[in-house]
C-alpha positions as CSV (number, residue, x, y, z in Angstrom):
1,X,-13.8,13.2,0.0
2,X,-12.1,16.1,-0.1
3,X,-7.8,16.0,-0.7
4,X,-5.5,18.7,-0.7
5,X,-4.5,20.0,-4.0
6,X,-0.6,19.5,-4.2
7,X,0.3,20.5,-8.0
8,X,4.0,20.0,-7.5
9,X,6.6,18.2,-4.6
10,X,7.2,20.2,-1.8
11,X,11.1,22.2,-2.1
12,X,14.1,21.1,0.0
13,X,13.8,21.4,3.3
14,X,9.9,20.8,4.1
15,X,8.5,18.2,6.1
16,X,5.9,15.6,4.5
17,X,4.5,12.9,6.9
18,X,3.2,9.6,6.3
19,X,0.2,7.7,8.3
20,X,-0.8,4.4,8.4
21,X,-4.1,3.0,9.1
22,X,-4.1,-0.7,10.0
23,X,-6.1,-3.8,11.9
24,X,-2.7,-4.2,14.1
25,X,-1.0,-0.8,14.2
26,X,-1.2,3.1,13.7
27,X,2.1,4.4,12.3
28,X,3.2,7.9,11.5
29,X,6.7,8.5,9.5
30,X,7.7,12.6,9.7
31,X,10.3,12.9,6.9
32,X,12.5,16.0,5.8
33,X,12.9,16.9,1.4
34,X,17.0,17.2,0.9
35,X,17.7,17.2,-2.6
36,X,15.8,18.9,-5.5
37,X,14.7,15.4,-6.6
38,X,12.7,14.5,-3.8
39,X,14.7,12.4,-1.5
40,X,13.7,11.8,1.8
41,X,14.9,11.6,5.0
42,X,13.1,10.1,7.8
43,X,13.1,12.8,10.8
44,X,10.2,11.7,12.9
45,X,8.9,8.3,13.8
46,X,5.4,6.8,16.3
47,X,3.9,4.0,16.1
48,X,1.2,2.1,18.5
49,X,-1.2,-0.6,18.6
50,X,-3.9,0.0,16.5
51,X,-7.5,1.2,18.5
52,X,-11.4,1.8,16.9
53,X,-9.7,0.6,13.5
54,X,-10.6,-2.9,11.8
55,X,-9.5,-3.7,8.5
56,X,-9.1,0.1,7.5
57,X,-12.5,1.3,8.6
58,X,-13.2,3.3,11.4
59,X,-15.2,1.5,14.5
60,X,-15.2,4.0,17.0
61,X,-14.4,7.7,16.0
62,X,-13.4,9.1,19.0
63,X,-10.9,6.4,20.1
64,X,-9.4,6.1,16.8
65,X,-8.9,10.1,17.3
66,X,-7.3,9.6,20.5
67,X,-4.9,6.4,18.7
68,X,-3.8,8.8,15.7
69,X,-3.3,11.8,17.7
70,X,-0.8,10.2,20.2
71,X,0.9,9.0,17.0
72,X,1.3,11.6,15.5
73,X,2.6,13.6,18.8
74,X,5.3,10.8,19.4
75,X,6.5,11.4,15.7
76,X,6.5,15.4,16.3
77,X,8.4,15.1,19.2
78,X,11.1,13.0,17.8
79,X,11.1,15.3,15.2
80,X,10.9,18.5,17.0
81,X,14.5,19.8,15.9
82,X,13.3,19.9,12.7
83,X,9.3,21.5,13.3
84,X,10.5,23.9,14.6
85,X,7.4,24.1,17.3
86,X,5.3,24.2,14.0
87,X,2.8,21.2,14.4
88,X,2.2,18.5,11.8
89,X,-0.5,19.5,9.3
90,X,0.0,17.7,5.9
91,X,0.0,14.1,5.5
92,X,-0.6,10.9,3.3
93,X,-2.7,8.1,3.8
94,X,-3.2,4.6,3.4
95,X,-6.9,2.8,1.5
96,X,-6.6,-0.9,2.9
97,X,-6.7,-3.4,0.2
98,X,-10.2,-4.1,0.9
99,X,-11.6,-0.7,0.2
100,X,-9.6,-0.5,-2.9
101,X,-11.2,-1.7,-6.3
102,X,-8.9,-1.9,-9.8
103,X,-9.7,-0.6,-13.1
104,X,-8.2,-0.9,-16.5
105,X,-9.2,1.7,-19.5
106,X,-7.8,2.8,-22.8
107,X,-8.6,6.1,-24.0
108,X,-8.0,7.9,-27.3
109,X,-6.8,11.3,-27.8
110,X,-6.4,13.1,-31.5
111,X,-3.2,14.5,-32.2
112,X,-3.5,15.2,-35.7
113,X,-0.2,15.4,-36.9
114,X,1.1,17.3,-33.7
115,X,3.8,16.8,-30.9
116,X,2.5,15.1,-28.7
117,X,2.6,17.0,-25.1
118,X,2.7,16.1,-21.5
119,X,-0.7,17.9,-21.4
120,X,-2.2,15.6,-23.9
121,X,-1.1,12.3,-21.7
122,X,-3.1,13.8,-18.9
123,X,-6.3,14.7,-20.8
124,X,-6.1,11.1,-21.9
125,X,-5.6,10.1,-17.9
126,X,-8.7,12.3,-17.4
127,X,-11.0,11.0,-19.6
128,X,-10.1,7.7,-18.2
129,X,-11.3,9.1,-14.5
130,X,-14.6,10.7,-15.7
131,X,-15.0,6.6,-17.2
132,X,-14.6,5.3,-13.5
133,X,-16.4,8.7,-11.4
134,X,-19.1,6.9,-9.5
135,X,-21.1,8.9,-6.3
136,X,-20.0,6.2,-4.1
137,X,-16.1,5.3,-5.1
138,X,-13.0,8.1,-4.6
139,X,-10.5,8.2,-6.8
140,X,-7.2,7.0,-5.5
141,X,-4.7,6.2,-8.8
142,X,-4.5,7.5,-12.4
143,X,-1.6,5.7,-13.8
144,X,-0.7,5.5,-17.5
145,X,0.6,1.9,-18.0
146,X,1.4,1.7,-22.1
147,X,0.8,3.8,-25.1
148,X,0.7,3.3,-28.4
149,X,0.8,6.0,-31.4
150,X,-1.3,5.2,-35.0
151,X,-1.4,1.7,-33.5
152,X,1.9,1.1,-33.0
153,X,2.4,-0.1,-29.5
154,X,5.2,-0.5,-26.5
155,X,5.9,3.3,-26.6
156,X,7.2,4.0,-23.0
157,X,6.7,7.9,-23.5
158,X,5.6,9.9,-26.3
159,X,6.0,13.0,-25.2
160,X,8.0,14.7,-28.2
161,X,6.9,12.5,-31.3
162,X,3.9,13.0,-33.4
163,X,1.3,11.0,-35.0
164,X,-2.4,11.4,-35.5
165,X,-3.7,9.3,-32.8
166,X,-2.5,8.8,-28.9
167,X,-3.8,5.4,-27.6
168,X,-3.2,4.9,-23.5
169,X,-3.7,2.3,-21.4
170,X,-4.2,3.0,-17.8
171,X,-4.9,1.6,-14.6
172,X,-7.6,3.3,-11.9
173,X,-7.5,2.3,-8.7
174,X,-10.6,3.9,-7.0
175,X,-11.7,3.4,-2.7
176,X,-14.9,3.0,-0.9
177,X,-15.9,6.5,-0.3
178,X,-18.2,6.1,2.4
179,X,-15.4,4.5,4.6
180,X,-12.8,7.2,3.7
181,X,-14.9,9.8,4.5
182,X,-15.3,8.3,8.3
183,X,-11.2,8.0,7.9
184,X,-10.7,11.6,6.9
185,X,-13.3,12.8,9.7
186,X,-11.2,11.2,11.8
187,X,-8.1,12.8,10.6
188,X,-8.9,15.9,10.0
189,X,-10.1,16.1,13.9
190,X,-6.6,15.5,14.3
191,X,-6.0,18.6,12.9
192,X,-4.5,17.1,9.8
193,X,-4.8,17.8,6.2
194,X,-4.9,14.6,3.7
195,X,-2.6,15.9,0.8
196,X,-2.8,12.3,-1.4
197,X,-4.2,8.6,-0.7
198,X,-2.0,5.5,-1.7
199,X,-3.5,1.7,-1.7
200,X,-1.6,-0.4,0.9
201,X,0.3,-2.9,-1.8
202,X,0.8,0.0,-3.8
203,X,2.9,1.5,-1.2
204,X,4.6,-1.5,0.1
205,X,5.7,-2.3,-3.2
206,X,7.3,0.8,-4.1
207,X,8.9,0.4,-0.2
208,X,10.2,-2.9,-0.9
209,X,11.2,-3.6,-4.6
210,X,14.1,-3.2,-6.3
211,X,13.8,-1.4,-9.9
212,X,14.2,-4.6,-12.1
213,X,11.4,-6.7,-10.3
214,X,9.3,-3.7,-11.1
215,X,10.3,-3.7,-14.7
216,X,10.5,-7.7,-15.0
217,X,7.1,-8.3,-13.1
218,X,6.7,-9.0,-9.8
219,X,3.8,-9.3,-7.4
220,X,4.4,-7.7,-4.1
221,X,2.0,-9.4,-0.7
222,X,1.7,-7.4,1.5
223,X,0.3,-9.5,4.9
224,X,-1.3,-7.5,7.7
225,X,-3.4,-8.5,10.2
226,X,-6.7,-8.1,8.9
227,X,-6.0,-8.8,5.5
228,X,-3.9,-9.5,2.4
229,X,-3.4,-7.7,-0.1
230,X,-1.5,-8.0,-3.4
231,X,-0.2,-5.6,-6.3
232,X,1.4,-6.6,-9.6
233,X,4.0,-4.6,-11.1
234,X,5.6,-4.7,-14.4
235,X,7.5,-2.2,-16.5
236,X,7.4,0.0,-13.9
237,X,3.9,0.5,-13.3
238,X,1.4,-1.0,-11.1
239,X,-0.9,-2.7,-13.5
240,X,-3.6,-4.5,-11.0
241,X,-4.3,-4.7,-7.7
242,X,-6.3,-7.1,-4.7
243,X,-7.0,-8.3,-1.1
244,X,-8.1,-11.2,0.6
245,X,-9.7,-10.7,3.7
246,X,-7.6,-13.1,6.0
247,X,-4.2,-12.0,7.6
248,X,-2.2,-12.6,10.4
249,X,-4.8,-11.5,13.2
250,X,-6.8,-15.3,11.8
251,X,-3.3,-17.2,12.5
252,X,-3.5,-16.0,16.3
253,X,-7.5,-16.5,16.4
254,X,-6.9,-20.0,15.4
255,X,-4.1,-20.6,18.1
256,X,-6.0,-18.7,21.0
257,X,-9.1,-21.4,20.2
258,X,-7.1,-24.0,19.2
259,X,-4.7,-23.9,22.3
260,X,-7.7,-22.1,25.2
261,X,-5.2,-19.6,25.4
262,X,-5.9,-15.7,25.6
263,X,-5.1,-13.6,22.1
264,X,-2.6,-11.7,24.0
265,X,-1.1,-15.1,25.2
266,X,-1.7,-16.4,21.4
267,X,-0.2,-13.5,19.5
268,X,3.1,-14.3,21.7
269,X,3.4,-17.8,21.2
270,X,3.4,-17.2,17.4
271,X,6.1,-15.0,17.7
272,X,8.3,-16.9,19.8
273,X,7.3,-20.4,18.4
274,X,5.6,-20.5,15.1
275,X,6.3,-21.2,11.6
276,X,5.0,-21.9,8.4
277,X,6.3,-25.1,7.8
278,X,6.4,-28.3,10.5
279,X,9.7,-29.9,11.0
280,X,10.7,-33.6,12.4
281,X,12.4,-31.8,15.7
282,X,9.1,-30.3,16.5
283,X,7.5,-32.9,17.8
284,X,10.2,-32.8,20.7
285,X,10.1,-29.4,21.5
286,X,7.1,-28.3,23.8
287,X,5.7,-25.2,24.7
288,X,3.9,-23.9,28.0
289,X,0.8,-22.3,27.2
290,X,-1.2,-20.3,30.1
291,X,-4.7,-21.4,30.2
292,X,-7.3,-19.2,30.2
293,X,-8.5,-17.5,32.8
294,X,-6.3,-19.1,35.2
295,X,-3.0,-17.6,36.4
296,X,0.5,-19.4,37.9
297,X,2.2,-22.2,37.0
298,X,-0.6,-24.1,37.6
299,X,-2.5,-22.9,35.2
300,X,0.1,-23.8,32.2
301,X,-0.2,-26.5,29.8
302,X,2.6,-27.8,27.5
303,X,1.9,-28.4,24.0
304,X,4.0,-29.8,20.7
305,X,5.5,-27.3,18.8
306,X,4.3,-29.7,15.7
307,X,1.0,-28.9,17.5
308,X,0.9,-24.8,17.2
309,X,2.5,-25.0,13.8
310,X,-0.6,-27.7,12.5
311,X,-2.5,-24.7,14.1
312,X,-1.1,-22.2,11.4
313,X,-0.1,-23.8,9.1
314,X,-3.3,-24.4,7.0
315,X,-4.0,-20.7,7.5
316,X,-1.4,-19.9,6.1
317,X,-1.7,-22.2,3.1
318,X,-5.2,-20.9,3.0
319,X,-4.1,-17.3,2.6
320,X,-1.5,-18.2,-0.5
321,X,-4.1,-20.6,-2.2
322,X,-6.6,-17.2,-2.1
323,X,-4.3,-15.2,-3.3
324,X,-3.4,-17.5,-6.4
325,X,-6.7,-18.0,-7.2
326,X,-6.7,-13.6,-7.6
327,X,-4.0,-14.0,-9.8
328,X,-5.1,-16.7,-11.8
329,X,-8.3,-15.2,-12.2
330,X,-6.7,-11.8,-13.1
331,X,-5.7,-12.6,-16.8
332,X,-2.5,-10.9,-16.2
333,X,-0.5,-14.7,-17.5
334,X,2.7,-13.7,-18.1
335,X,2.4,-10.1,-17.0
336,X,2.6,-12.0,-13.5
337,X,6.2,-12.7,-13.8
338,X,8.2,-15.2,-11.8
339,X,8.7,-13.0,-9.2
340,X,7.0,-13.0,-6.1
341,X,8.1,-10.6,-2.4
342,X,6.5,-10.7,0.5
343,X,6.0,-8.3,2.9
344,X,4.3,-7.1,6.3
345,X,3.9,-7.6,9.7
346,X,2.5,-11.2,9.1
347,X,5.0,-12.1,7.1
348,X,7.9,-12.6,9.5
349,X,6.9,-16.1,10.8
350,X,10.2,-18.6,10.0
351,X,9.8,-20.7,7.1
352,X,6.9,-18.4,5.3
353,X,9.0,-17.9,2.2
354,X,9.2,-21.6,1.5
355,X,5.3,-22.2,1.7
356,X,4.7,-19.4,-0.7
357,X,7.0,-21.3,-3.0
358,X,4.8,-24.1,-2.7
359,X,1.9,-22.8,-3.1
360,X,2.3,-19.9,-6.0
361,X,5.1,-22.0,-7.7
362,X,7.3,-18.7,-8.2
363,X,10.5,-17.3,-6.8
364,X,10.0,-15.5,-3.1
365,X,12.0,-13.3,-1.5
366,X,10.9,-11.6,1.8
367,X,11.0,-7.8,1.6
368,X,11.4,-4.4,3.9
369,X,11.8,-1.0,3.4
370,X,14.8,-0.2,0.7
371,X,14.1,3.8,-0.1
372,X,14.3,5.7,2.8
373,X,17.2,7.6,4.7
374,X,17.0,7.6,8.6
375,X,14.7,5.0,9.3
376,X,15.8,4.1,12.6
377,X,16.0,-0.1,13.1
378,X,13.0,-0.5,15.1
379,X,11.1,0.4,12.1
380,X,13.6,-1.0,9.3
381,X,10.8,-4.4,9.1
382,X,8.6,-5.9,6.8
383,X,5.6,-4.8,9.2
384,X,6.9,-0.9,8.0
385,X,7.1,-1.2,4.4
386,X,3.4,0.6,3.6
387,X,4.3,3.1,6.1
388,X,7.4,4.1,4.0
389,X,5.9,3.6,0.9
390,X,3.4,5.7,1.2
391,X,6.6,8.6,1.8
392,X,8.4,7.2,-1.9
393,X,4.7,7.5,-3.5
394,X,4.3,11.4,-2.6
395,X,8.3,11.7,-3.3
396,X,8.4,10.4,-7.0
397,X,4.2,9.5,-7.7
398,X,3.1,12.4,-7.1
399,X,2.0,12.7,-11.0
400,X,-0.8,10.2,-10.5
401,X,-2.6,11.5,-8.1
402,X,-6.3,12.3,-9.7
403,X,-6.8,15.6,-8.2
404,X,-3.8,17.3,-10.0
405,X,-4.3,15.4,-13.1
406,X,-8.0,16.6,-13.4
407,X,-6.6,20.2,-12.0
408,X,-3.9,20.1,-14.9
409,X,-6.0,18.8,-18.1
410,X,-8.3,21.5,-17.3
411,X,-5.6,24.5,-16.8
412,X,-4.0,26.8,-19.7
413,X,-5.3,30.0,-21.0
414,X,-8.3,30.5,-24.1
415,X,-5.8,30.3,-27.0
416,X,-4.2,26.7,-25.6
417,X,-7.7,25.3,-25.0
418,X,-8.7,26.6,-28.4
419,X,-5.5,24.7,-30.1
420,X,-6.5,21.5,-28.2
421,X,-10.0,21.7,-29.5
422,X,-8.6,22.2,-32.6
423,X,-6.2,19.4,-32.5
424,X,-9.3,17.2,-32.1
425,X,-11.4,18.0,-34.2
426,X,-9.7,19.4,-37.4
């Protein structure tokens, strides 16, 4: 799939744009560069319900054109003062947990006594993504997660110190190329240009947690509708990622066939009445629920409220128990940390950070977007968080991104290749 070359961050005052491709919703985030360090300011905001999109792969091209175009016109207009009449061209996407696979490799490079470069770290990160290159997966992430120098490890960066051997440990994350290419197809008849790709969790955890939880370890959730996915970060980096392919959509399935009610019906009594957890005052409390097919007063029924949340609760516990098998299964032990926030639309329901106590035995917090400027309240949720994230990845990730990492190991004139081979090889 082809991606936009973008060797460096864009200078203060251009516009870089954000789109989000989920089960539930299509969002687009238009933001503004206003410092020389890459901060953002959100200038530009549409969002609507998500249409010919399931779990991140296109169902029907032409109305999931029609969805992200009327997105993408809502956020132009907002931001119009700021276009300029110029329309929207470059923008950053989402890969869905599900289409998103992690890899770990080490590779060696030979410094032989030499400083040890910024160029060097990426011909080790490229030699890592010609490991992983595969005609059917797409490179999303490159990013270095330890090195070590002669053996000795827990370097955080060696650029400037010298040694005979440069050891790194990195993490791939590569996508299902077959279903991005029906994505960018999609896009680009939108008439947009995909400048980088971010994995969902990935995102939503650089929205949504504070520097220390990254450093400490932490594991960010991110619950959509069609899925869950999951990243772990610790000392800063990203160092695995997963989905589970059960979200919030499969809590209002369950109450729409548990309670005969319509999913539109469904989706609003979880709102309005659900939670994670049953409590004794429940059993008091009922709820009308419209029957299907039938209109009026008549055609209500009232319910428990102990009833709809026995309805979602075992989802619920059935998402977390998935997700802790992941983790347990990952090897990561104590890489895991204590640490646990989750975030996305699904979420939200009362009582969901005390179940995922229960369940994953670690400290929750519930978490939204923390990094942007501007982002007006109606987009300031947990259900937001991978839309802004993917904003923070292109402001201050833009390093990892395979396309300029290949682009840079491969750049420099005759005489610096020709010291590089040398380096190697002498």
């Amino acid at each position: 799939m082809k991606q936009k070359t973008q060797t460096k961050f864009q200078p203060r005052g251009s516009v870089v744009a954000a789109l989000d491709l989920g089960t539930h919703k299509i969002a687009c985030f238009i933001a503004q560069v206003v410092d020389d360090e890459g901060g953002l300011e959100v200038v530009g905001v549409g969002y609507q319900a998500a249409q010919g999109i399931k779990n991140g792969v296109v169902v029907d091209i032409d109305v999931a054109d029609k969805a992200i175009r009327n997105t993408v016109h809502t956020a132009e207009n907002m931001a119009a003062e700021i276009m300029k009449g110029y329309p929207l061209r470059d923008v950053v996407i989402n890969v869905p947990g599900l289409q998103a696979q992690s890899h770990n490799f080490s590779a060696d490079i030979q410094i032989s006594g030499q400083e040890i470069t910024d160029l060097d770290i990426r011909r080790a990160l490229a030699r890592a993504q010609e490991q992983v290159l595969t005609n059917d997966r797409e490179l999303i992430h490159t990013i270095p997660v330890s090195h070590s120098i002669d053996g000795n490890a827990g370097i955080l960066d060696p650029r400037g110190m010298t040694g005979d051997k440069l050891e790194v440990n990195i993490h791939v994350v590569t996508g299902d190329l077959s279903s991005l290419q029906n994505m960018a197809t999609c896009i680009e008849r939108s008439h947009l240009d995909i400048v980088a790709l971010a994995s969902s969790p990935y995102a939503a955890g650089l929205a949504s947690l504070v520097e220390d939880e990254m450093d400490l370890g932490c594991t960010v959730i991110d619950m959509g509708a069609g899925m869950t996915s999951f990243a772990v970060f610790q000392s800063g980096q990203m160092i695995y990622s997963d989905s589970v392919p059960v979200g919030g959509w499969h809590v209002t399935n369950d109450i729409a066939c548990g309670l005969t009610c319509s999913y539109a019906d469904a989706e609003r009594i979880k709102t309005l009445y659900g939670s994670a957890i049953v409590s004794s005052s429940d059993d008091s409390e009922l709820i009308d629920v419209p029957r299907l097919g039938e209109n009026g007063s008549d055609g209500e029924h009232s319910v428990s409220r102990s009833l709809l949340i026995g309805i979602i609760q075992p989802r619920l516990e059935e998402i977390f128990e998935l997700v802790k098998a992941k983790l347990d299964e990952s090897g990561l032990g104590q890489n895991l940390g204590r640490r646990v926030v989750l975030t996305g639309g699904a979420s939200q329901l009362p009582a969901m950070r005390d179940l995922a106590q229960q369940i994953l035995d670690k400290q929750v917090r519930l978490g939204r977007p923390i990094r942007l400027n501007g982002l007006p309240d109606a987009v300031s949720g947990p259900a937001f968080s991978t839309t802004s994230g993917l904003l923070n990845y292109v402001a201050t990730r833009s390093h990892e991104m395979p396309a300029e990492i290949m682009e840079s190991a491969d750049s420099g004139s005759f005489f610096e290749k020709f010291k590089r081979w040398w380096k190697e090889n002498w």
